[in-house]
Backbone and ligand atoms as CSV (ligand in chain L), in Angstrom:
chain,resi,resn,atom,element,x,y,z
A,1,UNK,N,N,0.850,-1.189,0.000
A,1,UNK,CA,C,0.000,0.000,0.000
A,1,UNK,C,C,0.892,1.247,0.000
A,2,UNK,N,N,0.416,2.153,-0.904
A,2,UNK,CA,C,1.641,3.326,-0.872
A,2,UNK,C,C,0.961,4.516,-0.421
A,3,UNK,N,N,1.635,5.602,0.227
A,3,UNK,CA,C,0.461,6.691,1.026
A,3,UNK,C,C,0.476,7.548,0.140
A,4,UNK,N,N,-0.603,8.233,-0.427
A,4,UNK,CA,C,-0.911,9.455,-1.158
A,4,UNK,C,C,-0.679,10.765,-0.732
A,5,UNK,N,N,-0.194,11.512,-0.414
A,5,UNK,CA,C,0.470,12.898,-0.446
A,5,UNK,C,C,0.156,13.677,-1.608
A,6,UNK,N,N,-0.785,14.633,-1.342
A,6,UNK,CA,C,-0.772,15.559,-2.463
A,6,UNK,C,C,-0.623,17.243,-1.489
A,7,UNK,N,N,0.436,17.671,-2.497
A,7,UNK,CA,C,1.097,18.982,-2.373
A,7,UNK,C,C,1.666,19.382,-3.331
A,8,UNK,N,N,1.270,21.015,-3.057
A,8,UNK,CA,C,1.663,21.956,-4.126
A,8,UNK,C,C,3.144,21.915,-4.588
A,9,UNK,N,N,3.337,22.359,-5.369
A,9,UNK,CA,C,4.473,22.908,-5.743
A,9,UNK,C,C,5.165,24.423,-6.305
A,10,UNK,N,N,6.290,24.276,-6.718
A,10,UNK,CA,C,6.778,26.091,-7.287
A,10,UNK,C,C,7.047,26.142,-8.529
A,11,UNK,N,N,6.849,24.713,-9.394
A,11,UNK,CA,C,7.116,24.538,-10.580
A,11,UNK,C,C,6.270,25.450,-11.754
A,12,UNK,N,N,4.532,24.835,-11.627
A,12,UNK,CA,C,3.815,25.108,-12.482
A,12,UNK,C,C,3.123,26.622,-11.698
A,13,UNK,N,N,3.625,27.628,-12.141
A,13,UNK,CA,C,3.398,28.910,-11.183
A,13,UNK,C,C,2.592,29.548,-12.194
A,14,UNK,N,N,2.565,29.011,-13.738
A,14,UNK,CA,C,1.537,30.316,-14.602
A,14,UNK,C,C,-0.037,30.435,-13.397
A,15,UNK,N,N,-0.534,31.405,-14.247
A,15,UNK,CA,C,-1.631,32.247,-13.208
A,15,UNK,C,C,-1.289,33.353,-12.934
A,16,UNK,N,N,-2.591,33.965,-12.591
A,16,UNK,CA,C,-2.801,35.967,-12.752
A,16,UNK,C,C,-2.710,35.859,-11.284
A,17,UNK,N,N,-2.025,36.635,-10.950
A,17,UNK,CA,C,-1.933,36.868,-9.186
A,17,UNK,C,C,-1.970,38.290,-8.805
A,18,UNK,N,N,-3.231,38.471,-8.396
A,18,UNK,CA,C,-3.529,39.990,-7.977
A,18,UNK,C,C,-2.588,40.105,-6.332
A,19,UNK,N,N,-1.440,41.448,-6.021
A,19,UNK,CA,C,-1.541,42.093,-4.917
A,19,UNK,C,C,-2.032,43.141,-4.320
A,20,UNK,N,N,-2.677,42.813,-3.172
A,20,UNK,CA,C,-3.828,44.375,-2.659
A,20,UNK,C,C,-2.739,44.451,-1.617
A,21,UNK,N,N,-2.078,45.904,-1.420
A,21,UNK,CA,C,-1.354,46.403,-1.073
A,21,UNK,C,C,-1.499,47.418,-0.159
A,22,UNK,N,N,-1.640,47.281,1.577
A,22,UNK,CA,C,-2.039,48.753,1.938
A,22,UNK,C,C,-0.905,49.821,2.266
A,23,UNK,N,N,-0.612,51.058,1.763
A,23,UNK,CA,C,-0.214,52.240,1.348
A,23,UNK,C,C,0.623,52.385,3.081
A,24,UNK,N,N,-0.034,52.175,4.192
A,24,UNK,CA,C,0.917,52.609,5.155
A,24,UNK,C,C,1.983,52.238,5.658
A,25,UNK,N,N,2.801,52.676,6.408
A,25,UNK,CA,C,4.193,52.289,6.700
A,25,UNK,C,C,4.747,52.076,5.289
A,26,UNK,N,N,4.836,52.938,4.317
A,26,UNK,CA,C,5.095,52.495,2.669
A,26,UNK,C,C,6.545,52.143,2.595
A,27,UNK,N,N,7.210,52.797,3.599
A,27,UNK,CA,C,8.638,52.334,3.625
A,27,UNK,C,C,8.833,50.935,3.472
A,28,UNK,N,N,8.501,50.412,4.318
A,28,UNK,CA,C,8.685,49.446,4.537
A,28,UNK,C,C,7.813,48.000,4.092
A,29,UNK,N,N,6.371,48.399,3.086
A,29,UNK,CA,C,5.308,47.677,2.683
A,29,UNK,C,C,6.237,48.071,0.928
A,30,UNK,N,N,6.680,48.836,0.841
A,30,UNK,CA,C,7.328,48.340,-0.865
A,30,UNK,C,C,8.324,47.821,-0.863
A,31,UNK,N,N,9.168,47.301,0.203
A,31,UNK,CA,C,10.296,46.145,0.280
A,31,UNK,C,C,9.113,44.872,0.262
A,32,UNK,N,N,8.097,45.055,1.295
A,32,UNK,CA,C,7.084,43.974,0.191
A,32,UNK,C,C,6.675,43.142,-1.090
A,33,UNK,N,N,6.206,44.564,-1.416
A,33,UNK,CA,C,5.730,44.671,-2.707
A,33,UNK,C,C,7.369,44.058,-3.533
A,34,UNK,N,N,8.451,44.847,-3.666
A,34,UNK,CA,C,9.369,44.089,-4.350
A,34,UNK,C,C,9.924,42.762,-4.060
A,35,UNK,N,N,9.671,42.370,-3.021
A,35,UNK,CA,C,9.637,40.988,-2.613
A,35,UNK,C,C,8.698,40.143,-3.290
A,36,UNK,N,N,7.994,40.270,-3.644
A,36,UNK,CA,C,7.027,39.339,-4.207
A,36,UNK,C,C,6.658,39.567,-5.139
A,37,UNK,N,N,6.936,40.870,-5.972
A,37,UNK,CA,C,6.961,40.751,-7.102
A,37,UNK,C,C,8.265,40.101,-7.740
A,38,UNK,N,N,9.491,40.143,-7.244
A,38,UNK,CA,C,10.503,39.440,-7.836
A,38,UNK,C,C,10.164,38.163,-7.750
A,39,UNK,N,N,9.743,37.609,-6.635
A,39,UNK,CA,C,9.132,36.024,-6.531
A,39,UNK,C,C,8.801,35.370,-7.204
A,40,UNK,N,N,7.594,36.358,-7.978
A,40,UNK,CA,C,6.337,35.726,-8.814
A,40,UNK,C,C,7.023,35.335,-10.100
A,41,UNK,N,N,7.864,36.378,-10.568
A,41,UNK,CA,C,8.604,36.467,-11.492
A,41,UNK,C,C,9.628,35.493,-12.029
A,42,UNK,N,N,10.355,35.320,-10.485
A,42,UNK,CA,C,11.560,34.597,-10.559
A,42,UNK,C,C,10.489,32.955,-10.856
A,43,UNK,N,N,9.442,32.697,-10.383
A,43,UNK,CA,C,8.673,31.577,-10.810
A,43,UNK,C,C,8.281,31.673,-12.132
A,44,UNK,N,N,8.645,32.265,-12.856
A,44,UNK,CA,C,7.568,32.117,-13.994
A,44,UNK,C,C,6.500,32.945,-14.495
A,45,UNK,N,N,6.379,33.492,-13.622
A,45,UNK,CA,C,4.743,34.243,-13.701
A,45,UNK,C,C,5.131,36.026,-14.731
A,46,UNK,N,N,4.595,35.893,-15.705
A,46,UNK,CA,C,4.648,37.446,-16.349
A,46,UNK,C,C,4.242,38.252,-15.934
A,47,UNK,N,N,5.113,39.417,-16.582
A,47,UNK,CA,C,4.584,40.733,-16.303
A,47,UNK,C,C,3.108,41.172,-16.179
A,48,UNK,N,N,2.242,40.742,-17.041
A,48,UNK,CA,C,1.300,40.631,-17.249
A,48,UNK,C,C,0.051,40.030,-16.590
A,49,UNK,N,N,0.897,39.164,-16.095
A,49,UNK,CA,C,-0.315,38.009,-15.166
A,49,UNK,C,C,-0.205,38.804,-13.722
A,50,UNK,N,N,-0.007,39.890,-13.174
A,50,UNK,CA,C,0.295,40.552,-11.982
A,50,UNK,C,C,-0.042,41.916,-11.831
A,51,UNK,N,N,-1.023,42.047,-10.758
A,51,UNK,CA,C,-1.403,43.108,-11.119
A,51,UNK,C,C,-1.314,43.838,-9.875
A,52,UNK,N,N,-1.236,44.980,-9.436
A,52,UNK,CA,C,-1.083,45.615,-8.196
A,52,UNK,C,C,-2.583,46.210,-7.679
A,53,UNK,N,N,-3.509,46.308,-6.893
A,53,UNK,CA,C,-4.289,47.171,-6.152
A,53,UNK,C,C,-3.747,47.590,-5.041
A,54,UNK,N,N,-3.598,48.939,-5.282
A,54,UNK,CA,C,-3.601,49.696,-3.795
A,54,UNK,C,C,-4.873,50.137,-2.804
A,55,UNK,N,N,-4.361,50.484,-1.143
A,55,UNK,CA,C,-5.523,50.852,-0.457
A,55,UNK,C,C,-4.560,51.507,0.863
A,56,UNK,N,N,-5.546,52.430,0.983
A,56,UNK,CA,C,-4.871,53.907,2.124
A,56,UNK,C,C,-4.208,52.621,3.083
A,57,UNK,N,N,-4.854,51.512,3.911
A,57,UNK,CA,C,-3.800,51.028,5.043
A,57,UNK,C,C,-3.847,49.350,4.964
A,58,UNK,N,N,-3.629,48.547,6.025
A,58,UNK,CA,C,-4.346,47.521,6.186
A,58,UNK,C,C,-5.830,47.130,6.631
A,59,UNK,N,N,-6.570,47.906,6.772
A,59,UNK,CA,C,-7.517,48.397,7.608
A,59,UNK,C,C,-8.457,48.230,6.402
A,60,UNK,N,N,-8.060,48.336,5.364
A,60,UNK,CA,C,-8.880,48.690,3.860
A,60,UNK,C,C,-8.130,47.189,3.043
A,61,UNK,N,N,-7.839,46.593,3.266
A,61,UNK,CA,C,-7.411,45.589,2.765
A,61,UNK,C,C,-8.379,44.248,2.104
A,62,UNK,N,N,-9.198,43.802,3.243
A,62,UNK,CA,C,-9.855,42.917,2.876
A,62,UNK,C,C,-11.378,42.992,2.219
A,63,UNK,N,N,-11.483,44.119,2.441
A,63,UNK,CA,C,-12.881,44.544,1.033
A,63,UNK,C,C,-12.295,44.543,-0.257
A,64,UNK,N,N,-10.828,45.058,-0.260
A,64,UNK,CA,C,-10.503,45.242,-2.038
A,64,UNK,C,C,-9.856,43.815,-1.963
A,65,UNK,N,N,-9.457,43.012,-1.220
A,65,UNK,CA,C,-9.386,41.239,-1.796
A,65,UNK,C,C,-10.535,40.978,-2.105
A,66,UNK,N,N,-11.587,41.259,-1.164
A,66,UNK,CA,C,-13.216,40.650,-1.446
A,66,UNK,C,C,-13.268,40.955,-3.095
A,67,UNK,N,N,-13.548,42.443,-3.739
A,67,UNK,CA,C,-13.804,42.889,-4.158
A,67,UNK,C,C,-12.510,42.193,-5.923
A,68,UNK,N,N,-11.456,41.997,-5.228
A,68,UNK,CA,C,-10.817,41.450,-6.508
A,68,UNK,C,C,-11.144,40.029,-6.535
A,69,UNK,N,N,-11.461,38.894,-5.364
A,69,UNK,CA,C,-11.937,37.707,-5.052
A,69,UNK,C,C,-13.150,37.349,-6.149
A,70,UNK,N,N,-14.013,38.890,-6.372
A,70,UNK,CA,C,-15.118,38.485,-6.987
A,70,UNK,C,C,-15.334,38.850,-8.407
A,71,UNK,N,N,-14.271,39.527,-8.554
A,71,UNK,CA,C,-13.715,38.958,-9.850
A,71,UNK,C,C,-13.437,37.752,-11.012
A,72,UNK,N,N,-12.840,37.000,-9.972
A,72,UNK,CA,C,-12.572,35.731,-10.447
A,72,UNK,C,C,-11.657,36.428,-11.522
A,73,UNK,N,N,-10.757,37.061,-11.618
A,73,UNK,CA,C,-9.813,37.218,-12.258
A,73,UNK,C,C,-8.560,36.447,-12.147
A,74,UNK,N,N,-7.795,35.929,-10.855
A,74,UNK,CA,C,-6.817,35.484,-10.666
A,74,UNK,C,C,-6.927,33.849,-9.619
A,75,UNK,N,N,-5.726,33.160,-9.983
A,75,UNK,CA,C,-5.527,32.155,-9.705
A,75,UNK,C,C,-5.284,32.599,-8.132
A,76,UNK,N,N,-4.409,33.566,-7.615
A,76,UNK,CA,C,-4.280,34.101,-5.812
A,76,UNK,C,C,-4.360,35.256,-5.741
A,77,UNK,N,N,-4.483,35.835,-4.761
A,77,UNK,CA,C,-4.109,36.635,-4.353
A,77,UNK,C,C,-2.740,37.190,-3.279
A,78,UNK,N,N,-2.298,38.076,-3.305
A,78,UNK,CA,C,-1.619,38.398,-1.940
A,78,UNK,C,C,-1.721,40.064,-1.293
A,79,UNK,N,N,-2.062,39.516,-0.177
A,79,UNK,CA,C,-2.525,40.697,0.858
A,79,UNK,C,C,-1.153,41.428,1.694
A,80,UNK,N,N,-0.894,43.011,1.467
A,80,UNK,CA,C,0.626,43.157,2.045
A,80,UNK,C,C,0.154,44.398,2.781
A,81,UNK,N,N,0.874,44.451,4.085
A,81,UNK,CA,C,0.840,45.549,4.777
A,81,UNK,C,C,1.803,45.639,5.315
A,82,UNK,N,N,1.761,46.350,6.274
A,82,UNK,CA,C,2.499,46.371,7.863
A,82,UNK,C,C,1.704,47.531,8.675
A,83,UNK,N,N,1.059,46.876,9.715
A,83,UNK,CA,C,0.697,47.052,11.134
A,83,UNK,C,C,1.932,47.630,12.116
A,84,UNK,N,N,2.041,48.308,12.102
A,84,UNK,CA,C,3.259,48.415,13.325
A,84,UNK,C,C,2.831,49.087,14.663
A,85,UNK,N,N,2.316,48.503,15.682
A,85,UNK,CA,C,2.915,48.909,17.279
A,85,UNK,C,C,2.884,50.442,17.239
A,86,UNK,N,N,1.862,51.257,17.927
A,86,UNK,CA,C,1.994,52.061,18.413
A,86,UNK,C,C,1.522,52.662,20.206
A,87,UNK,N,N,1.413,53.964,20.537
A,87,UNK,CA,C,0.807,53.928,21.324
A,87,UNK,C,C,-0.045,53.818,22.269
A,88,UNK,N,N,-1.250,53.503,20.950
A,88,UNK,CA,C,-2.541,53.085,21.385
A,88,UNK,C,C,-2.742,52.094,21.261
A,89,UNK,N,N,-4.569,51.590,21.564
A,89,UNK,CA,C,-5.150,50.437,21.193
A,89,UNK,C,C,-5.098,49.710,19.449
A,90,UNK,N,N,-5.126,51.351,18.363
A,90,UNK,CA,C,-5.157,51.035,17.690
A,90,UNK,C,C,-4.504,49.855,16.564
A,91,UNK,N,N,-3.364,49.597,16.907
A,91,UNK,CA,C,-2.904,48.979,16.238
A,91,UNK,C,C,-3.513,47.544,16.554
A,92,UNK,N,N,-4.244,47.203,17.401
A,92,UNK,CA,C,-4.959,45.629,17.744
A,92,UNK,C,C,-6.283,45.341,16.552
A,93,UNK,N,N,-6.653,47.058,16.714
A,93,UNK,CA,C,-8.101,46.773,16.034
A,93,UNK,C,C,-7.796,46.875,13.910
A,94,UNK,N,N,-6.285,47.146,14.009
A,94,UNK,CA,C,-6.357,47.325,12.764
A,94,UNK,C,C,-5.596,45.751,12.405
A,95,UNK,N,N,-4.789,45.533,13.053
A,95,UNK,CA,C,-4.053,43.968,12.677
A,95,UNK,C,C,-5.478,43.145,12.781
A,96,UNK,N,N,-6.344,42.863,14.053
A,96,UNK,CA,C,-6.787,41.731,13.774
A,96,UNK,C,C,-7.952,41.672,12.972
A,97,UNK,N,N,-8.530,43.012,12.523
A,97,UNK,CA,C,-9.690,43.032,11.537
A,97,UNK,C,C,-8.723,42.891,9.882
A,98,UNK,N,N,-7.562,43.107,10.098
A,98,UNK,CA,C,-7.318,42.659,8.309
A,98,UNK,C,C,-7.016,41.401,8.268
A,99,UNK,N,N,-6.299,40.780,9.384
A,99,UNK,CA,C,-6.314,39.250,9.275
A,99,UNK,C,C,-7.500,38.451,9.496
A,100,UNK,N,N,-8.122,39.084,10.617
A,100,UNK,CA,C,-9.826,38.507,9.938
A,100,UNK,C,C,-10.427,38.280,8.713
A,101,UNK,N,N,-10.395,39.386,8.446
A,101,UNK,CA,C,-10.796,39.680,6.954
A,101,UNK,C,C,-10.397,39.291,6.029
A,102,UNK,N,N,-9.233,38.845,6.040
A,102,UNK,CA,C,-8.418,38.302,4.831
A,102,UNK,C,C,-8.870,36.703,4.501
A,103,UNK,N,N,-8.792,36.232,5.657
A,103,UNK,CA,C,-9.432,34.785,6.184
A,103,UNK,C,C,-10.311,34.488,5.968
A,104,UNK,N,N,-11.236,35.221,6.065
A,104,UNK,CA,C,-12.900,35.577,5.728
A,104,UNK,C,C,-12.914,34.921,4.293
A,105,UNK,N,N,-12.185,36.371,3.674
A,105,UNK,CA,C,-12.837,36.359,2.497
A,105,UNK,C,C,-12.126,35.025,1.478
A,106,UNK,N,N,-10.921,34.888,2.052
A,106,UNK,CA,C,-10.390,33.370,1.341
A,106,UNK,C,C,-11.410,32.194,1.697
A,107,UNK,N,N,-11.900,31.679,2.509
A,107,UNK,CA,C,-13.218,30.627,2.573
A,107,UNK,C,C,-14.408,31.340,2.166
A,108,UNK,N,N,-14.797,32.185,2.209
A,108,UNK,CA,C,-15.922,32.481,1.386
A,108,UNK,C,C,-15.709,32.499,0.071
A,109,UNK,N,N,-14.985,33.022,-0.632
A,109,UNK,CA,C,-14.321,32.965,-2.020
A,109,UNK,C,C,-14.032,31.925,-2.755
A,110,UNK,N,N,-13.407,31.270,-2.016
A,110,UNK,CA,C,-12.465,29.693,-2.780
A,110,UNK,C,C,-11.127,30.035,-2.975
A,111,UNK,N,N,-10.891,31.535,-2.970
A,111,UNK,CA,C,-9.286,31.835,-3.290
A,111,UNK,C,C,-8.455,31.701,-2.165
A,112,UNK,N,N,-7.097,30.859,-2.875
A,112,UNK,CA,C,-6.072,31.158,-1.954
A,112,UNK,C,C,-5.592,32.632,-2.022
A,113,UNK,N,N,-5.713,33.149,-0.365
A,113,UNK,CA,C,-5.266,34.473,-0.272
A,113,UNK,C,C,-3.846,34.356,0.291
A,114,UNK,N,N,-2.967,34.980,-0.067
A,114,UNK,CA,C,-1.543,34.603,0.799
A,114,UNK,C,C,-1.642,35.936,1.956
A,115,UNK,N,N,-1.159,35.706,3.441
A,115,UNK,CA,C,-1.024,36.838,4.231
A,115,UNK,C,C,0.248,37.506,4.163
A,116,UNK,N,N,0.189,38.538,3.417
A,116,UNK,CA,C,1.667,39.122,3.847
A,116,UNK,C,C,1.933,40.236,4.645
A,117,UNK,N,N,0.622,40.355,5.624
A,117,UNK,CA,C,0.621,41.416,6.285
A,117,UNK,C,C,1.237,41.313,7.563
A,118,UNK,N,N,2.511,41.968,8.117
A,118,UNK,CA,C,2.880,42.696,9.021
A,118,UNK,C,C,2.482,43.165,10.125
A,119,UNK,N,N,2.449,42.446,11.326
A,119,UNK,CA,C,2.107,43.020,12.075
A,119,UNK,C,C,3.071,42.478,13.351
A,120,UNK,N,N,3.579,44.125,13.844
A,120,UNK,CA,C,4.846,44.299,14.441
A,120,UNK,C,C,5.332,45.298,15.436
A,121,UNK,N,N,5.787,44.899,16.644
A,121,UNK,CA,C,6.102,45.421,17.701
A,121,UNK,C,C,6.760,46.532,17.541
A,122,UNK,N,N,7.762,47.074,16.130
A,122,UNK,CA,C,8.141,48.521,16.022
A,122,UNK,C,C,8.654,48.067,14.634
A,123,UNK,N,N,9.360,49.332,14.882
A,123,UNK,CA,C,10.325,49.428,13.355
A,123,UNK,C,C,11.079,48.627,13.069
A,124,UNK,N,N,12.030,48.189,14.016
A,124,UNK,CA,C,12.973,47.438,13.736
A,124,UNK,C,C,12.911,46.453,13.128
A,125,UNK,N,N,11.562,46.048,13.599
A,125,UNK,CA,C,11.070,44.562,13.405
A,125,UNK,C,C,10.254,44.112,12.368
A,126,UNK,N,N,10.059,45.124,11.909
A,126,UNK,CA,C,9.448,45.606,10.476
A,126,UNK,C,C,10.527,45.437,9.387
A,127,UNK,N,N,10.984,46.250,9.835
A,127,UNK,CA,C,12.699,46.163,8.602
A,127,UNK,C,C,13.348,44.585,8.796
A,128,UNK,N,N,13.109,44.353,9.931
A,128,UNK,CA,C,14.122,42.881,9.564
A,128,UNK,C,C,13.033,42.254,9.176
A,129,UNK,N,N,12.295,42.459,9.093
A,129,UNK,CA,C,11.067,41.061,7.843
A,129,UNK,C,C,11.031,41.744,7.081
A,130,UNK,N,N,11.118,43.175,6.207
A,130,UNK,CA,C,11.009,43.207,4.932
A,130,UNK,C,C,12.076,43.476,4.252
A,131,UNK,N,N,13.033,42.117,3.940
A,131,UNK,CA,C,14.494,42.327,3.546
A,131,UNK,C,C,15.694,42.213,3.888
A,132,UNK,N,N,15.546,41.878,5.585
A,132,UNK,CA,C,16.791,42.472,6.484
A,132,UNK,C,C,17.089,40.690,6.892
A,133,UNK,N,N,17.690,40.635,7.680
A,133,UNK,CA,C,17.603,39.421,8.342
A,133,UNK,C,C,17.227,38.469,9.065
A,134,UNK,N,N,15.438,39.168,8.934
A,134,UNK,CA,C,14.113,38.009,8.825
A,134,UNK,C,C,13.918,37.553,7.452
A,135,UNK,N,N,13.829,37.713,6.587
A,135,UNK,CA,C,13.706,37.567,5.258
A,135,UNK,C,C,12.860,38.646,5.160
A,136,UNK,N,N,12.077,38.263,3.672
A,136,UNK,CA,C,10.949,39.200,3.094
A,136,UNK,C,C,9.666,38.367,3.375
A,137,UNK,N,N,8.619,39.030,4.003
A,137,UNK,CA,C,7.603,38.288,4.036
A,137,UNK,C,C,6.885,38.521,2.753
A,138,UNK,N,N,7.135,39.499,2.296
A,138,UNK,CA,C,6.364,39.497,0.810
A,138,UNK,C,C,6.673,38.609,-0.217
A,139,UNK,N,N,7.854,38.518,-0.626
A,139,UNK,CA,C,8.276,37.115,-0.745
A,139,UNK,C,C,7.854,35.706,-0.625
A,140,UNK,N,N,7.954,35.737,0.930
A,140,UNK,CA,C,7.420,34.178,1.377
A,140,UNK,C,C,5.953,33.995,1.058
A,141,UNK,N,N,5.053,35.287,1.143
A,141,UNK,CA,C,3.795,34.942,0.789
A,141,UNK,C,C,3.254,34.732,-1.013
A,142,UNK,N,N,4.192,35.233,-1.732
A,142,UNK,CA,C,4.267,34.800,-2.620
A,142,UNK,C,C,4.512,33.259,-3.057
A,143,UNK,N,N,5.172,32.889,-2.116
A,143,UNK,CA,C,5.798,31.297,-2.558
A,143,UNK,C,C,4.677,30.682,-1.923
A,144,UNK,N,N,3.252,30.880,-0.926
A,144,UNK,CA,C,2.552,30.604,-0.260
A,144,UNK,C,C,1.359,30.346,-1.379
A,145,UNK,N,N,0.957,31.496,-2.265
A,145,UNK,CA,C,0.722,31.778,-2.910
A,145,UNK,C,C,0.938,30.622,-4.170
A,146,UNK,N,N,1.832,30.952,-4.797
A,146,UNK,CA,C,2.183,29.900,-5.806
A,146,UNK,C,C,1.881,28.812,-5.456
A,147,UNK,N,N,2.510,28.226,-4.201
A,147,UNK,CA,C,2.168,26.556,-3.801
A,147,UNK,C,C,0.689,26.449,-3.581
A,148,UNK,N,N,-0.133,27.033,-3.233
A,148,UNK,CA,C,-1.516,26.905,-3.391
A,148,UNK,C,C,-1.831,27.141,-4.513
A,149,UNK,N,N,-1.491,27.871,-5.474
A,149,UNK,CA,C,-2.368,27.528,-6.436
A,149,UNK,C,C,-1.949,25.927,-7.144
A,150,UNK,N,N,-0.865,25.766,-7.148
A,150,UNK,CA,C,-0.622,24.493,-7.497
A,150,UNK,C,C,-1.212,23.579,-6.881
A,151,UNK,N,N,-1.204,23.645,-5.240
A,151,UNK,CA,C,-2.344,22.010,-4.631
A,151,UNK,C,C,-3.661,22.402,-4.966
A,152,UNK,N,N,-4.206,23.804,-5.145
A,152,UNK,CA,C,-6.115,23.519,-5.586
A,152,UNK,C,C,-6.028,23.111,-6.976
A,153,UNK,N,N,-5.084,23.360,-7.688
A,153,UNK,CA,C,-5.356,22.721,-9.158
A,153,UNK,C,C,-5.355,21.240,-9.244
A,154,UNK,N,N,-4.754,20.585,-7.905
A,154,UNK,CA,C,-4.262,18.855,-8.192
A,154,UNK,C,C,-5.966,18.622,-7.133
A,155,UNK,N,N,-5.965,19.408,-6.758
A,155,UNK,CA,C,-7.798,19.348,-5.681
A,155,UNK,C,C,-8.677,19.503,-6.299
A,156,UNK,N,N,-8.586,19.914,-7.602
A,156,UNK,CA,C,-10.078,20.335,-8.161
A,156,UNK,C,C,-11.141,19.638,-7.938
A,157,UNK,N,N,-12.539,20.513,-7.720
A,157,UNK,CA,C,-13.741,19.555,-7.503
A,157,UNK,C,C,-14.600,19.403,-8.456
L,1,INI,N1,N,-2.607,51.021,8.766
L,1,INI,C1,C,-1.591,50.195,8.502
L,1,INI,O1,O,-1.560,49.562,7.430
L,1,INI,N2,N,-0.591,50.032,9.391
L,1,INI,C2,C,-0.579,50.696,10.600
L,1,INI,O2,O,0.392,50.515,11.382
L,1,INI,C3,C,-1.642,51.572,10.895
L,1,INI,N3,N,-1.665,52.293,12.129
L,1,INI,O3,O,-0.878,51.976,13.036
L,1,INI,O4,O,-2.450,53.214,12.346
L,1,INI,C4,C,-2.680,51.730,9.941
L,1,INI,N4,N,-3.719,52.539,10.164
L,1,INI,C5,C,-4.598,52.979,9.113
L,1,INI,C6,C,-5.719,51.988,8.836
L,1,INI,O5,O,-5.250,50.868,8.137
L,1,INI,C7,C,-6.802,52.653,7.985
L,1,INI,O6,O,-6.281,53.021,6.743
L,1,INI,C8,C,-7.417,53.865,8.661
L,1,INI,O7,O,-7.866,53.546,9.950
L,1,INI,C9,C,-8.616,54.410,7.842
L,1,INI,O8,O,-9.653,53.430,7.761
């Protein structure tokens, strides 16, 4: 008897991969953005098949996934921010309503959404995940990304 294992891969990466991108902390959310756009790239994926949406923060994030979700334009998505740690409460109510939301709208949808959103105790810690010597999470959610679309294609129903 032999065990069945099915998992994605980074091989077969064609597919349109929308990123919704929120605009704050931009410093540090377009080491993102170039993170995963080199990704997509370095897989295979064209210029063409990639498309950028922007939105003022993370906070605005998961209506414009909804909203590209219902599209049905793309094989994934990926969701990029950074949340960063401030003085107030606020930063709780804005991290956990975009990761809510993001979550949300990937099971309601059917799309794999990749998370590449940021959410982080300060600056520092920001910079060493976008590029530094955390890696790039924009990046990694790209490769998150890719490998899901590859296991729902071997899942189809
Ligand atoms: N948006 C972020 O993406 N990151 C943050 O760190 C942040 N902070 O800390 O305030 C932030 N706020 C803006 C929020 O996403 C909305 O754009 C805003 O509340 C308007 O709805």
């Amino acid at each position: 008897m032999s065990l069945t294992v099915v998992e994605g891969n980074f091989v077969a990466a064609e597919g349109k991969y929308t990123l919704v991108v929120g605009r704050f902390n931009e410093f540090v959310v377009e080491s993102l953005v170039d993170g995963a756009v080199d990704t997509l790239k370095r897989h295979g994926v064209s210029e063409e098949n990639i498309r950028i949406v922007r939105v003022p923060g993370a906070f605005e994030v998961p209506l414009a996934v909804q909203r590209v979700a219902q599209q049905k334009r793309d094989d994934a998505i990926i969701a990029l921010g950074a949340v960063i740690r401030g003085g107030t409460p606020h930063f709780e109510f804005v991290s956990n309503e975009s990761s809510k939301g993001v979550a949300q709208v990937s099971l309601d949808c059917g799309v794999p959404i990749a998370n590449g959103i940021l959410t982080v105790n300060s600056i520092e810690q920001a910079i060493e995940r976008s590029g530094t010597k955390m890696g790039n999470k924009g990046a990694e959610a790209a490769l998150s990304a890719i490998e899901m679309v590859s296991l729902l294609r071997q899942l189809e129903v």
